[in-house]
C-alpha positions as CSV (number, residue, x, y, z in Angstrom):
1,X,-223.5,-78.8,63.2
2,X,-225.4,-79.7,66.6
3,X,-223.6,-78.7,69.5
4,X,-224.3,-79.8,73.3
5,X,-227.1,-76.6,74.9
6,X,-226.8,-78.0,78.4
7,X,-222.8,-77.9,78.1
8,X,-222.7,-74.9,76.7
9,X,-225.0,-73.2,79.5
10,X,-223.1,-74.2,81.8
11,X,-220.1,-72.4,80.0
12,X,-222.0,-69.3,80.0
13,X,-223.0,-69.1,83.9
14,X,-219.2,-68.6,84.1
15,X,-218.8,-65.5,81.4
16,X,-217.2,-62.3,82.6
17,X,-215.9,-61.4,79.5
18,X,-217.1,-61.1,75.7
19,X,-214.7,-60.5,73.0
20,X,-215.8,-60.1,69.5
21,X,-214.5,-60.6,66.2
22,X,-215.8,-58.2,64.0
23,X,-216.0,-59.4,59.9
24,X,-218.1,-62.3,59.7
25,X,-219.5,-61.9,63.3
26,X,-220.9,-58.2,63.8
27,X,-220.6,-57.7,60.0
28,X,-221.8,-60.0,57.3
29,X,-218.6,-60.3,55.2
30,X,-219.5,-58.2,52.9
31,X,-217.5,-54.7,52.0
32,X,-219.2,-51.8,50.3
33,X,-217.1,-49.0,48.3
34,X,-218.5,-45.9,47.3
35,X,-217.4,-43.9,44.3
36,X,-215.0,-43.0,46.0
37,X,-213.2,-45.5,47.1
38,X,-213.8,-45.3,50.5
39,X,-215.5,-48.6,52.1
40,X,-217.9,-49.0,55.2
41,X,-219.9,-52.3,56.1
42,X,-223.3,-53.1,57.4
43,X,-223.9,-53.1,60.9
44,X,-226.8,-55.1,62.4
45,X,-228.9,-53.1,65.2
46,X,-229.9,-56.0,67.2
47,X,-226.2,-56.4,67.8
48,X,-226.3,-52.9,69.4
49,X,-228.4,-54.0,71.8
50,X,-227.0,-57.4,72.7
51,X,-223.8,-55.4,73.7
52,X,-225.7,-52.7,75.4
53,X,-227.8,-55.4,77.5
54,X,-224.3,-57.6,78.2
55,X,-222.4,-54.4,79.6
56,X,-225.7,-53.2,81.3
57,X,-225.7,-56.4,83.4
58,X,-222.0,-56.2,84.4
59,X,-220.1,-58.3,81.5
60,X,-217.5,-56.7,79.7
61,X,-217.8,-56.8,75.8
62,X,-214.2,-56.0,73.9
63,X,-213.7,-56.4,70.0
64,X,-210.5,-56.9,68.5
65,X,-210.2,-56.3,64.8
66,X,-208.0,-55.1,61.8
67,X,-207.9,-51.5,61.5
68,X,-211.4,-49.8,60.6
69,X,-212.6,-46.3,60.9
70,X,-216.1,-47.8,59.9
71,X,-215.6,-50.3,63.0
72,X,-214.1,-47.6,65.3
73,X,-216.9,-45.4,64.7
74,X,-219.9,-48.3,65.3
75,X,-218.3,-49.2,68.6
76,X,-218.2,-45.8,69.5
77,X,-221.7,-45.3,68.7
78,X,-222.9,-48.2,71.0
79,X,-220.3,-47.7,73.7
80,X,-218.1,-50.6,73.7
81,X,-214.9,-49.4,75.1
82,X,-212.7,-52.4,74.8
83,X,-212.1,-52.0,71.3
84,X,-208.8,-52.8,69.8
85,X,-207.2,-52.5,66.5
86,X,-205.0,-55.6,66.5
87,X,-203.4,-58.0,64.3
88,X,-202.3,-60.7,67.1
89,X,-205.5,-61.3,68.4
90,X,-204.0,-64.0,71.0
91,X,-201.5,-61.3,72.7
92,X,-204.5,-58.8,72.5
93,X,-206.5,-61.6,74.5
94,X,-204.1,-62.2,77.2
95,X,-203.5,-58.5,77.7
96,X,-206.9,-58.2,78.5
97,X,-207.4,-61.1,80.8
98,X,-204.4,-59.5,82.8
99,X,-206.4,-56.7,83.2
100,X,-209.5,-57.5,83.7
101,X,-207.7,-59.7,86.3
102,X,-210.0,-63.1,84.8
103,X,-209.3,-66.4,83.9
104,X,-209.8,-68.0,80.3
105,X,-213.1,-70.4,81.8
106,X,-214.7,-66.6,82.4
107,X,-214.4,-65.5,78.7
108,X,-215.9,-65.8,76.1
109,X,-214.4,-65.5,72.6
110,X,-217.2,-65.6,69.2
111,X,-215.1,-66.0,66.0
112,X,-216.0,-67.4,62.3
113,X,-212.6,-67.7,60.7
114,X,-209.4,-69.5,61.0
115,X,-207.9,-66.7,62.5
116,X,-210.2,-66.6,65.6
117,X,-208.9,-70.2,66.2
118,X,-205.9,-69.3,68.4
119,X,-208.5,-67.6,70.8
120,X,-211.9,-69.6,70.3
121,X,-209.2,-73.1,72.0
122,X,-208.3,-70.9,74.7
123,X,-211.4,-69.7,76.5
124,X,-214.1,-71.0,78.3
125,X,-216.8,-70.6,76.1
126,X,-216.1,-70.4,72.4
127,X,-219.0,-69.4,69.7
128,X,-219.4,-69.5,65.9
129,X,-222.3,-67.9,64.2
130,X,-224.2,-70.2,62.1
131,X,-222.3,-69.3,58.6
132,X,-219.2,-69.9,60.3
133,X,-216.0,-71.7,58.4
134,X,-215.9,-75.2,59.3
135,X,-212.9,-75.0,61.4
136,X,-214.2,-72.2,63.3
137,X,-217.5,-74.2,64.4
138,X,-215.5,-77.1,65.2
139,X,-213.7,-75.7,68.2
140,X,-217.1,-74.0,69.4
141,X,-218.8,-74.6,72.1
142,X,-221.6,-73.1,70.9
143,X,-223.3,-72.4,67.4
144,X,-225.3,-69.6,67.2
145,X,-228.8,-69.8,64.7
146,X,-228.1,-66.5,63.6
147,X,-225.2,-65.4,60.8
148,X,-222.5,-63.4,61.1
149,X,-223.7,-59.9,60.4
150,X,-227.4,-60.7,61.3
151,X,-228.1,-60.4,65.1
152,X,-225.3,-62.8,66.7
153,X,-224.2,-60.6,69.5
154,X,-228.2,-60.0,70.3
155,X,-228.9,-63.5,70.1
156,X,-225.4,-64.4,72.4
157,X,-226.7,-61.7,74.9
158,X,-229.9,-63.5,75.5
159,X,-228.3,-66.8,75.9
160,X,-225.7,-65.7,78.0
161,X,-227.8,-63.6,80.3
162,X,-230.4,-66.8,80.5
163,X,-228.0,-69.0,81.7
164,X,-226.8,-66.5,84.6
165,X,-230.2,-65.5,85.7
166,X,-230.1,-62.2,84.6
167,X,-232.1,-61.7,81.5
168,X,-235.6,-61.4,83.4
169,X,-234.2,-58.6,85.4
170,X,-232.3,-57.0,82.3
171,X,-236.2,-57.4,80.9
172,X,-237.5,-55.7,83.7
173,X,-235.4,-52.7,83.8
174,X,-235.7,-51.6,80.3
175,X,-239.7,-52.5,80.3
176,X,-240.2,-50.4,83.6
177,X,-237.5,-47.9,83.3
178,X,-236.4,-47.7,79.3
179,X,-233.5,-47.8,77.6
């Protein structure tokens, strides 16, 4: 499904805020149980990074989810702070714009289901990753090429930080000074 770039870069130069939906987005849908019973999913590392290089050039990154320890760990390990264990994704979203003290045209919301809808209407700059449900990609502004699961926050990063200028100096700090 194409989408319109030049629209949706211009969406982008306004983005304060990221907020991710985890299963189908950061995850690939798919749930592995162990022996025991106990399940975890498959992170991608690229994804890691996208965050990492969003909140490293000032935009905030939050994930709202159902309850995960295997979640709850991964954003601990990459240092996204805004994560939240919620149901009501919509009351989670305003709750945050109130704090953050932003506006729905500064966020950003990247879904792939029908319950990301209620969300992806409301701000500014609505994404889908390419294997998205149909309903979820056609209330985005923007499709990414990647799959849930497969480098979509990395690949949202780049774009994002393009369209505000800032990805050449993002480039530059890590090149000259590391990560």
């Amino acid at each position: 499904m194409q989408k319109n770039v030049a629209e949706a870069v211009e969406r982008a130069k306004k983005i304060k805020l990221i907020v991710f939906d985890v299963h189908g987005v950061l995850t690939t849908n798919d749930v592995i149980y162990d022996s025991e019973g106990n399940r975890s999913r498959v992170f991608c590392h690229e994804d890691g990074f996208g965050c990492n290089a969003m909140m490293l050039m000032g935009i905030e990154v939050a994930v709202i989810t159902r309850k995960s320890k295997s979640v709850a760990a991964r954003m601990e390990d990459i240092g996204v702070k805004r994560f939240y264990q919620e149901k009501e994704k919509v009351l989670k979203y305003e709750s945050l714009l109130e704090e953050l003290g932003i506006t729905d045209e500064e966020a950003c919301y990247v879904g792939d289901e029908i319950i990301d809808i209620g969300v992806m209407k409301r701000v500014g700059f609505a994404v889908a990753p390419s294997d998205a449900k149909k309903m979820a990609m056609e209330v985005a502004h923007w499709i990414t090429e990647r799959a849930g699961g497969k480098g979509v926050a990395r690949e949202l990063a780049e774009f994002v930080l393009e369209a505000q200028g800032k990805w050449q100096p993002f480039c530059e700090k890590v090149i000259n000074k590391g990560w």
